[in-house]
C-alpha positions in Angstrom: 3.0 -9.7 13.2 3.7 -8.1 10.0 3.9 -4.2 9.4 3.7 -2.6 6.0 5.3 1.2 5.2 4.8 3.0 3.0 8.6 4.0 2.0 7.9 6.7 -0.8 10.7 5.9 -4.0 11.6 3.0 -1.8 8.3 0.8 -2.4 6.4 -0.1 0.6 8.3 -2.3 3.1 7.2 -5.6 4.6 8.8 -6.1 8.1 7.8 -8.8 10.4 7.6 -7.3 14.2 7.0 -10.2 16.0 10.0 -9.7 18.2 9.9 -5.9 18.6 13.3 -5.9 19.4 14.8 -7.8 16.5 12.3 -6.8 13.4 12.6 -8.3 10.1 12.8 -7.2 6.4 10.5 -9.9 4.4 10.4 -8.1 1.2 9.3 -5.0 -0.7 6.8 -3.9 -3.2 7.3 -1.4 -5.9 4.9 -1.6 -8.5 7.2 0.5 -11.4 11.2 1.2 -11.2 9.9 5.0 -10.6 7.1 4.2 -7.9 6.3 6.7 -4.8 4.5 4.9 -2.5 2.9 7.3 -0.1 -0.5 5.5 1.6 -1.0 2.1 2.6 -4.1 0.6 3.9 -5.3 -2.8 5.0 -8.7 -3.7 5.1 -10.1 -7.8 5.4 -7.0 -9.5 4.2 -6.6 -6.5 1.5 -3.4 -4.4 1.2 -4.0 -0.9 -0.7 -1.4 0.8 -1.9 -1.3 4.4 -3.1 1.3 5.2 -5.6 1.6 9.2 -6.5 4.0 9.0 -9.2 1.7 6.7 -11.6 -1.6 8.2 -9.7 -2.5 4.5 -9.3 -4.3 2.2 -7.0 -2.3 -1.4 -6.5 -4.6 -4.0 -4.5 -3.1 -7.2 -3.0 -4.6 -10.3 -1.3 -3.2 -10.7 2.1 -4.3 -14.3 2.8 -0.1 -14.7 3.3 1.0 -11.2 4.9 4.5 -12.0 4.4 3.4 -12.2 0.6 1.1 -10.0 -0.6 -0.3 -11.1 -3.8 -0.8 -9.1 -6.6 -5.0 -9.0 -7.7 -5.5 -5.9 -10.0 -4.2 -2.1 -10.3 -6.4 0.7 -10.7 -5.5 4.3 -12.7 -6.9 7.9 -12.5 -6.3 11.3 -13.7 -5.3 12.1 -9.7 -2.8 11.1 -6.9 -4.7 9.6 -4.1 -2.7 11.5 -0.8 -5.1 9.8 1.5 -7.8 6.5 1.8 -10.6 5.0 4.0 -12.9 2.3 4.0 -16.0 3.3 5.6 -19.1 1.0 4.9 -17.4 -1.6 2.6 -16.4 1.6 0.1 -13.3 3.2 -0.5 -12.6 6.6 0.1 -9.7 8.3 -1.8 -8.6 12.2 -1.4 -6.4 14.5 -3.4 -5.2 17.4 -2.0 -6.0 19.8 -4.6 -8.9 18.5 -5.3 -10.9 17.3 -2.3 
């Protein structure tokens, strides 16, 4: 089983948990040398990540958990400080602006 963190300056973290007692640091993903990652989400092989420094969206295929694979990076004027999937959509929220 693997477990992805968001880590803040650190990236988001990819530990494998499959022994819960001896978890393992695969790798880590940090999309710019000055990244905060605050939000992760995983929906249908699909890893979200949520970076508040860059106010971007980074998108990865999961069809290898260990190694998420990069598909495409989406920017806005906002930090996204939360995200759901309801419906097949994508839900982001900012805190000063709803």
């Amino acid at each position: 089983m693997i477990v992805y963190i968001a880590d803040g300056a650190s990236g988001l973290q990819i530990i494998d948990v499959s022994d819960p007692y001896f978890p393992v640091f695969l790798d880590s993903i940090n999309p710019h040398p000055n990244s905060k990652i605050e939000k992760c989400i995983v929906h249908n092989e699909q890893l979200i990540i949520s970076d508040t420094n860059w106010n971007e969206l980074s998108f990865y295929d999961l069809i290898n958990p260990a190694s998420p694979d990069f598909v495409c990076r989406y920017s806005w004027n906002l930090a996204t400080d939360d995200m759901v999937i309801q419906n097949g959509y994508l839900f982001t929220g900012n805190g000063y602006y709803g």
